[in-house]
N, C-alpha and C positions, 0 to 999 in steps of 0.2 A: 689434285693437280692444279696447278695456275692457271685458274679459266681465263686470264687474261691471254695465255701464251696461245688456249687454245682457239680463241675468239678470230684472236691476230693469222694463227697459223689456216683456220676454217676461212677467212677472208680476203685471203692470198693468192689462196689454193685449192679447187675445188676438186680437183684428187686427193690432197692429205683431209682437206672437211671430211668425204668419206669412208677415210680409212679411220679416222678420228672417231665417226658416227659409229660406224662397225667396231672397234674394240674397246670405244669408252676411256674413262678416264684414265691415266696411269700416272704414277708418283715419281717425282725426282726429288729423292731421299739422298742427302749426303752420308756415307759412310764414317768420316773425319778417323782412320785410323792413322797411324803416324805415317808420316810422308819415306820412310826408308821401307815398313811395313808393303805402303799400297806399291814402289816401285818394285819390290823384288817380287810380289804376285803376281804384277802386271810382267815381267822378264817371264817365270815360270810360265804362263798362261800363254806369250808370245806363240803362233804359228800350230799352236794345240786346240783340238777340240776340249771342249770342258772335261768330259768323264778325265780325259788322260792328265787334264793339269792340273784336277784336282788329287789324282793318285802321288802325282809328284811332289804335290805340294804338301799330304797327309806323310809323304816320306822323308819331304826336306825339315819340317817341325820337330819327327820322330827322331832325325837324330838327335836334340839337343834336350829329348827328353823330360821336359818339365811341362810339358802340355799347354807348353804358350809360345806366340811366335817372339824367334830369337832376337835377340838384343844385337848393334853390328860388331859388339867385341866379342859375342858367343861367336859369329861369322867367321869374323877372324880368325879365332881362335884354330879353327879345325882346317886342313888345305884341302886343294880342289878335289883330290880325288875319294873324298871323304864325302865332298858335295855331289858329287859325278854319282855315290853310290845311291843316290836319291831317285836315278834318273834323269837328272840332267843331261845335257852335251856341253861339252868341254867349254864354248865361247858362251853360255848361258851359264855356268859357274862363275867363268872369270868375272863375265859383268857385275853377278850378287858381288865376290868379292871386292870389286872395283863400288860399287855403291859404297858398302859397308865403308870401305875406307873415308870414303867420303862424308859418312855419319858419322865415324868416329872422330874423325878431325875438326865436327862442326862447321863442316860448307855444304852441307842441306840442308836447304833454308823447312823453319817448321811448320807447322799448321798455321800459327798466327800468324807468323813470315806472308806463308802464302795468301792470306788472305790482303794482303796491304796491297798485293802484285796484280797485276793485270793477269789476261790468258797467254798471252803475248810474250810477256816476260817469266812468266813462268815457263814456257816452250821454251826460251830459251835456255834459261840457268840449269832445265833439269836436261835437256838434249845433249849438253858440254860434255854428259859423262859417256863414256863407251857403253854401247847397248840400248844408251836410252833414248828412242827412236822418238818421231813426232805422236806416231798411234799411242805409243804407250803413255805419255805426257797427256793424252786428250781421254785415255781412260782415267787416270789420275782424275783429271780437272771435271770428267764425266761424273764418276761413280764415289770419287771421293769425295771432292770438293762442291758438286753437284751446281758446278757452274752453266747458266743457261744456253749461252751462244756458243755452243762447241760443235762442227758439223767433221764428223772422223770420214772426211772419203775415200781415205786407204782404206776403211776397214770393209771386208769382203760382204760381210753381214747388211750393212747398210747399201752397198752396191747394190746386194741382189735382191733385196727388199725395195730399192728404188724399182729394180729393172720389171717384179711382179708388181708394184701398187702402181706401175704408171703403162705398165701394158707392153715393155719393152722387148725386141727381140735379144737383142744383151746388155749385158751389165754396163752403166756409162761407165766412161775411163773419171778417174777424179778430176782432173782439169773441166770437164762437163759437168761434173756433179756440183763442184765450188759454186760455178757460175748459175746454174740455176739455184741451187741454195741460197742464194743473197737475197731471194723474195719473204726467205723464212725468219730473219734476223728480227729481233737481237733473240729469239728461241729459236735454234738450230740443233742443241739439245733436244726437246722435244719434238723436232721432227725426224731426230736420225732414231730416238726410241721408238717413234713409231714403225719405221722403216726395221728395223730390229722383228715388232713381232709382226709384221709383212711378213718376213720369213715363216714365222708358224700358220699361217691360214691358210698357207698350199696342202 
């Protein structure tokens, strides 16, 4: 891990120091899979626990049958309720197929695209499309991109990971969570991971 981020983050904050102390180092590994790839995982994944979005996911690959993830003119290729048969719901179809178009015609910007962009400007070009919310843009920029100042306080996981590492009676609303986050920048990344495995030490 960037002992820088975690020096800065132990210096700040002497609640994340000892959540830091407690689970030790942890990696921010970029994935770099293709940017049409990480958005349609990141729609699958939406509002699911893992076990189930990963059944979905092993069933949305299976249909296209070659044991790799699909291309967006394979997408194309097949209609919704062929996607639906994956386990989807109907508005989580549309949007793959609503991306897909959007890779097939060349207005999803690519890896090396993305990296000239800010976090900023990536939020916004990839938000334009139907379904592609802010959360899912900040996994993108999280897990793919493995860019450092990204703090997700929609995502429920870092909420209640705040609400155990800081001794809360509930989870802050995000507007709370921004503002105190601005102590952790330019890594807000590495603090919302740590706030992640907060969640497992209960």
């Amino acid at each position: 891990m960037n002992q820088k981020a975690a020096q800065h983050l132990k210096s700040t904050d002497p609640i994340l120091e000892g959540l830091i102390d407690k689970i030790g180092p942890i990696t921010i590994k970029a994935r770099r899979v293709p940017v049409f790839q990480s958005l349609v995982q990141a729609i699958i994944y939406q509002q699911l626990n893992g076990k189930a979005a990963d059944t979905i996911l092993s069933r949305f690959e299976a249909l296209f049958g070659d044991g790799h993830f699909p291309s967006a003119e394979q997408v194309l290729a097949i209609d919704l309720e062929r996607l639906r048969s994956a386990g989807l719901s109907r508005p989580k179809a549309s949007y793959i197929l609503g991306i897909a178009e959007e890779a097939a015609s060349g207005s999803l910007p690519t890896l090396k695209e993305c990296d000239k962009l800010t976090d900023a400007e990536i939020v916004q070009r990839l938000t334009e499309m139907k379904g592609v919310g802010r959360w899912t843009v900040e996994m993108f920029l999280i897990f793919n991109l493995a860019r450092l100042d990204v703090l997700p306080v929609h995502d429920l996981g870092v909420r209640r990971g705040f609400q155990i590492a800081y001794g809360k009676r509930k989870m802050p609303e995000p507007e709370q969570l921004e503002r105190f986050g601005e102590k952790w920048r330019p890594y807000r990344t590495v603090a919302a991971k740590y706030l992640w495995r907060a969640v497992d030490l209960v």
